[in-house]
N, C-alpha and C positions, 0 to 999 in steps of 0.2 A: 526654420531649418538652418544648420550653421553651414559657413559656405567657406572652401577653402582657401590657405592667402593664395594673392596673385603673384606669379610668379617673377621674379626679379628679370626687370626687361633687361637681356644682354644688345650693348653698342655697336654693330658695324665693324668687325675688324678695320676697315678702310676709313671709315668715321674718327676710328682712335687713330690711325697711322695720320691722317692729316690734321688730328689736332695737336699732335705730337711735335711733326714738323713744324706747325705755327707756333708752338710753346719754344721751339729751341731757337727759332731765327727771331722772334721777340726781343725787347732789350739789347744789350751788349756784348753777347757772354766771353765776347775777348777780354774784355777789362776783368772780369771774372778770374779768368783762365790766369793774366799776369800776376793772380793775388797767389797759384801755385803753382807757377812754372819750377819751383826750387823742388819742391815736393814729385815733381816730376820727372824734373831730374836724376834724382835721388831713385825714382822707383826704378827707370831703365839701369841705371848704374850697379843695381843687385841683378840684374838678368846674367844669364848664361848662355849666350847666343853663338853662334860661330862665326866667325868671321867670314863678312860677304856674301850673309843669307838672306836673302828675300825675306823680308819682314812686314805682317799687314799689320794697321790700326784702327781698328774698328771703333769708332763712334769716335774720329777722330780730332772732331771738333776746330778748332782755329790751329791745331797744331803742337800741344803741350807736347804729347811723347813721340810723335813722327819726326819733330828738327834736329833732338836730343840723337834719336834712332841713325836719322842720317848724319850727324857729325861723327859719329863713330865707324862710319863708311860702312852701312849695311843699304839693300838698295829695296827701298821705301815705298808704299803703297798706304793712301790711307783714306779712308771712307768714311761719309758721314751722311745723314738725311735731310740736313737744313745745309743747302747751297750757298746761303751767306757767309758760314762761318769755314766753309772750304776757301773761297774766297780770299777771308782774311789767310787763309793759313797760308792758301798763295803769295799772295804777299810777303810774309814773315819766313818762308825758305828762301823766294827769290831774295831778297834782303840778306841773308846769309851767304847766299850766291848752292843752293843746295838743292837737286834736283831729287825729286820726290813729286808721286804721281797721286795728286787728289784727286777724288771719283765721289759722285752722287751713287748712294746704294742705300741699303736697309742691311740694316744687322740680322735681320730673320731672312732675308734671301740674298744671297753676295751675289756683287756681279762677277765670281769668277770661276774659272775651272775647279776640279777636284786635286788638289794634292799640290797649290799652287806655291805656297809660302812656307820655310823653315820655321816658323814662330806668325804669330798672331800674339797680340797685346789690346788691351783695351786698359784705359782709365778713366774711372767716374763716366763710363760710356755706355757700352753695349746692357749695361745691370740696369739700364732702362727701356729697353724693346719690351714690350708686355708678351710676349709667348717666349720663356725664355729656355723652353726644351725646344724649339727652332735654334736660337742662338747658337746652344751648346752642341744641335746638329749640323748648322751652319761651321760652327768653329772646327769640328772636328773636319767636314770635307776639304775645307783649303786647304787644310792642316796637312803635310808628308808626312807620310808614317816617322815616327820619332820625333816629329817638329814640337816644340815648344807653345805651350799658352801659358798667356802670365794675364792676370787681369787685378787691378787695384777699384776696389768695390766698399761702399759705405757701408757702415753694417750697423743695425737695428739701434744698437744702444750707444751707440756713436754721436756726436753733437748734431752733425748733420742729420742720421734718424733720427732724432728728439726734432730735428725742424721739417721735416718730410711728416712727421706724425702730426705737428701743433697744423700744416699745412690741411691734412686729409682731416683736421678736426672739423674745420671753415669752410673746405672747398672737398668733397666728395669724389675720391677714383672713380675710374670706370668701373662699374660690377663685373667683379669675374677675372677682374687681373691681378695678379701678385705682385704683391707690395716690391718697388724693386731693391730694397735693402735686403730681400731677402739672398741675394746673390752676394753678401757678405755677412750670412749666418752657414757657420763651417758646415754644420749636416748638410742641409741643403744645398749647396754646393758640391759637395762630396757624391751625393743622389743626383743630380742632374750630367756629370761629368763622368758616372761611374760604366757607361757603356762604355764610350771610346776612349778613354785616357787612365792612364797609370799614374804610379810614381806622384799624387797628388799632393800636392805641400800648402797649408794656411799657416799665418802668418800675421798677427793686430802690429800694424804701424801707425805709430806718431806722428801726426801733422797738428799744427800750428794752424789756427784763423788768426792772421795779424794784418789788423787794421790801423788808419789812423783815425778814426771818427770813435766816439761815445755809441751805445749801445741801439742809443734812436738813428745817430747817424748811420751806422750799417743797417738798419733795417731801409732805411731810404735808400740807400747803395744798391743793395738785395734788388728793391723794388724797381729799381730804375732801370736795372742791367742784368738778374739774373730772372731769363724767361717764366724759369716754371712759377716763380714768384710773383714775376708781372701779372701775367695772367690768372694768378690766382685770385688776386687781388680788383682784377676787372670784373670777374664774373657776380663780387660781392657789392651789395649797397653800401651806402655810406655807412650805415651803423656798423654793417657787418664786417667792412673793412678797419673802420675804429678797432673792433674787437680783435679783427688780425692782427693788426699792427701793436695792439697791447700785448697781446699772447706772444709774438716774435719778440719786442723788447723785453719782456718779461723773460724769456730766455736767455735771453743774447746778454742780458743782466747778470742772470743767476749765474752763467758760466764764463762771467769775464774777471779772468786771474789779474790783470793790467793794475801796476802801481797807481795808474793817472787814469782810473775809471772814469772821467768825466773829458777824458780828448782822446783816448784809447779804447782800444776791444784786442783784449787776447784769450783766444778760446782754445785748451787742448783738443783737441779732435784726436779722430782714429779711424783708419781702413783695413778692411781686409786685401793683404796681397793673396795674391791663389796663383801657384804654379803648378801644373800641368804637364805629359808627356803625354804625344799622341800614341794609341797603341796600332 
């Protein structure tokens, strides 16, 4: 008698939220973060914000778009789930002399009121909470009515998707969550944001991966200091790590433009910006 498949075990919501956490407080991801603080720069400097609005940053990480936020004198809030990397971001305001209020929180449940912040931003952040119709529920409550989201988000066919893909080839998501590139594939964006907000705008930006290491040397970089990498690369055996780390150099190869491919990596990349009005 044929018998039917078993059914794909789903993980723990809480099981994934603290492997999450462990994957981002991993490594270094500030040294990360200085390879595109410019790119970060660059992304607040297109916003349209008003002057002296409450602005939150969700998945705020060591700081890329919250210092940026507060040198332009808007008054700074910003939130992440791995406590180390608030930390550094501490650090790197106080060093500016810039006050800006970091908080332990979850992108899928803020710790704050309803209607709190003129704008909400996220970078390379919040497009990795795995329920991400929370997110987009989350974002809309801080949000005042009219307030501003802007979020800068990897998207699928981007260099970075091509390294999240050769990633899930080696090391298997969790069953049952959305790829999170997919928060910069326009429809799908468009469908998750289409209850509470208007006036939505997408937008493919150009970023630069510019390194100074050859193609094996960034993957060692990668490995050393960017979490989701580390641990990708723990969970695997020796053989199966060999096989990661040929499949990432064999990338990082193929899309390295650098005159001096053998002390260089220059990679085009690309993000989706996504701006937003709350309705």
């Amino acid at each position: 008698m044929a018998t039917s498949a078993s059914p794909v075990q789903q993980v723990p919501i809480e099981k994934i939220k603290d492997s999450m956490r462990a994957t981002w407080m991993a490594g270094d991801f500030g040294v990360i973060a200085k390879t595109i603080t410019g790119a970060a720069e660059a992304f607040i400097d297109r916003l349209v914000i008003p002057s002296g609005a409450r602005v939150l940053d969700v998945a705020c990480g060591t700081g890329n778009t919250a210092i940026p936020l507060a040198r332009k004198g808007f008054i700074v809030t910003g939130v992440d789930i791995a406590p180390n990397l608030l930390v550094q971001a501490r650090e790197r305001a106080a060093d500016e002399g810039l006050t800006i209020t970091f908080d332990e929180g979850d992108a899928e449940q803020l710790p704050y009121a309803n209607a709190s912040f003129d704008a909400v931003v996220s970078m390379f952040g919040a497009m990795f909470a795995p329920r991400p119709e929370l997110v987009a529920s989350e974002f809309a409550r801080v949000l005042k009515p009219g307030g501003l989201l802007a979020m800068a988000n990897w998207n699928p066919t981007s260099f970075s998707g091509q390294m999240f893909k050769a990633s899930s080839r080696h090391v298997a998501p969790p069953p049952g969550i959305p790829a999170p590139v997919l928060w910069g594939h326009e429809e799908t964006v468009r469908e998750r944001l289409a209850r509470d907000f208007s006036s939505i705008v997408t937008k493919l930006i150009p970023v630069d991966f510019d390194l100074p290491a050859n193609p094996a040397g960034v993957v060692a970089f990668f490995r050393r200091y960017f979490g989701p990498t580390q641990v990708a690369f723990s969970r695997l055996d020796e053989a199966g790590q060999a096989a990661f780390a040929a499949d990432l150099e064999s990338l990082w190869s193929s899309a390295n433009v650098s005159p001096d491919r053998a002390h260089h990596t220059l990679v085009r990349n690309q993000y989706l910006q996504v701006t937003a009005v709350r309705n």
